[in-house]
N, C-alpha and C positions, 0 to 999 in steps of 0.2 A: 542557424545551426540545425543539423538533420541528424536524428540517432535511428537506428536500425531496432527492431524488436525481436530476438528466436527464442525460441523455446530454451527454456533451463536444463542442461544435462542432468543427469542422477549425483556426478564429483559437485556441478558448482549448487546443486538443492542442499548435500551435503554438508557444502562450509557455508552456505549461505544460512542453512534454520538457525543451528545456535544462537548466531548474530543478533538474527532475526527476532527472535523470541526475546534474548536480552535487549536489546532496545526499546522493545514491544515493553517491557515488564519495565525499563527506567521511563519512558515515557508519563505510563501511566502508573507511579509510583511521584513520577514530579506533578502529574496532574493535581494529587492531593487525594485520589480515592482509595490508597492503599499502600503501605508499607511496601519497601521493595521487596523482601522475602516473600512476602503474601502476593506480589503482584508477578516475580516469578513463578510463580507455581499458578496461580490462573492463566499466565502465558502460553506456559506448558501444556495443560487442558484444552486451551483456546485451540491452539495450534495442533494438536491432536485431533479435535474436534471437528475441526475444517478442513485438514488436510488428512483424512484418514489413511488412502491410500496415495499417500507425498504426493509426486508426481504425476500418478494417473488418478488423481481424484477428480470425478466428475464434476464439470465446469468451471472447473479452476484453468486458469492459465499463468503460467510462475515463466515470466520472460525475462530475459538479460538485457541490456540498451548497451547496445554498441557504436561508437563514431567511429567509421573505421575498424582498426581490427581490435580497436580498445574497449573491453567492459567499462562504463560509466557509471552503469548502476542495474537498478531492479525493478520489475515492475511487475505486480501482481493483481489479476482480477479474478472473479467469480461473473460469470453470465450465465444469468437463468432466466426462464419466462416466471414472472409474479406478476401478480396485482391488473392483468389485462396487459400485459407489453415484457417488450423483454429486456432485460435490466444489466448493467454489466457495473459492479461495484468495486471498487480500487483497495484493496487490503491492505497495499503495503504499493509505495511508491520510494526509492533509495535512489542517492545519488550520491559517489564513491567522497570519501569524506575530502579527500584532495582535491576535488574536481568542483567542490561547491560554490557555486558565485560567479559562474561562470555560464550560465543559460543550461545547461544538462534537466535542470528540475523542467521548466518550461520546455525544454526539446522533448524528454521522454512522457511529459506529460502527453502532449501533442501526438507523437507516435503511436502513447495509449489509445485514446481518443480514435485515433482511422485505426488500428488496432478492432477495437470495440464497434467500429463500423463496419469494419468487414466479416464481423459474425452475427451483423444484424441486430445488434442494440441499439436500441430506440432512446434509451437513456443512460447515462453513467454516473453515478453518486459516489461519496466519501465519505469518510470519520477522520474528521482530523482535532486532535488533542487542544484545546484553549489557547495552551501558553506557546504554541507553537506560532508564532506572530509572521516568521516568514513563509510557510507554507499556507497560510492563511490567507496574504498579501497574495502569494500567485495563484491562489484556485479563486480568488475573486477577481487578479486578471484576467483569468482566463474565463471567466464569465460565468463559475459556479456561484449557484445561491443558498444561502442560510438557509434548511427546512424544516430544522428543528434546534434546539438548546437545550441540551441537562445543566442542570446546576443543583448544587448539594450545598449546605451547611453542617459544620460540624453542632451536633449538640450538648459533646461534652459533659 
């Protein structure tokens, strides 16, 4: 399976934040670091914070994955030069909730990936959530590696 990657118009960045941000904020609300009210509103922040100017924020790219003439999903990175090389990091990778289980996660990853090669990233990383066992499972297919681990205890 082969997905297509374009640029996010202004309409689908539009319905596409709110989403976004609420997912963002149940994710990391079931991670265990934060009440979902509390993790709503650091979403909101978050996402203000790195998308300042939406669309035209520098080195951001917010693309759609298309099979065909079909949106499947979302895929978003930041590439910047850091640390001696130039980095291309994954913000947000979606794949339309009907379409799941069906290769789109691995297709649009993939597309990311030469995506990310052809603006000259030398590397690509992630943040993916703990308890997220199947995105976990294909970014270790796909040959990403473990570079670091948070862990928290509550102290109650």
């Amino acid at each position: 399976m082969t997905v297509r990657l374009e640029p996010m118009t202004q309409e689908q960045y539009e319905l596409w934040l709110p989403d976004a941000i609420e997912d963002y904020a149940r994710q990391t609300s079931e991670s265990g670091l934060m009440s979902l009210d509390t993790a709503r509103e650091s979403a909101v922040d978050q996402f203000e914070a790195l998308l300042p100017d939406d669309l035209a924020t520098a080195g951001h790219h917010l693309l759609m994955a298309y099979d065909d003439a079909q949106i499947v999903g979302v895929f978003w990175l930041r590439i910047r030069d850091e640390w001696g090389t130039r980095r291309a990091f994954i913000f947000n990778i979606e794949v339309d909730e009907s379409l799941r289980g069906q290769g789109y996660g691995r297709a649009i990853m993939t597309a990311g990936e030469g995506y990310a090669r052809s603006q000259k990233a030398d590397t690509i990383a992630l943040n993916v959530f703990a308890q997220n066992d199947v995105a976990r499972s294909l970014y270790d297919k796909l040959g990403y590696l473990v570079t670091n681990v948070n862990m928290q205890k509550e102290l109650g």
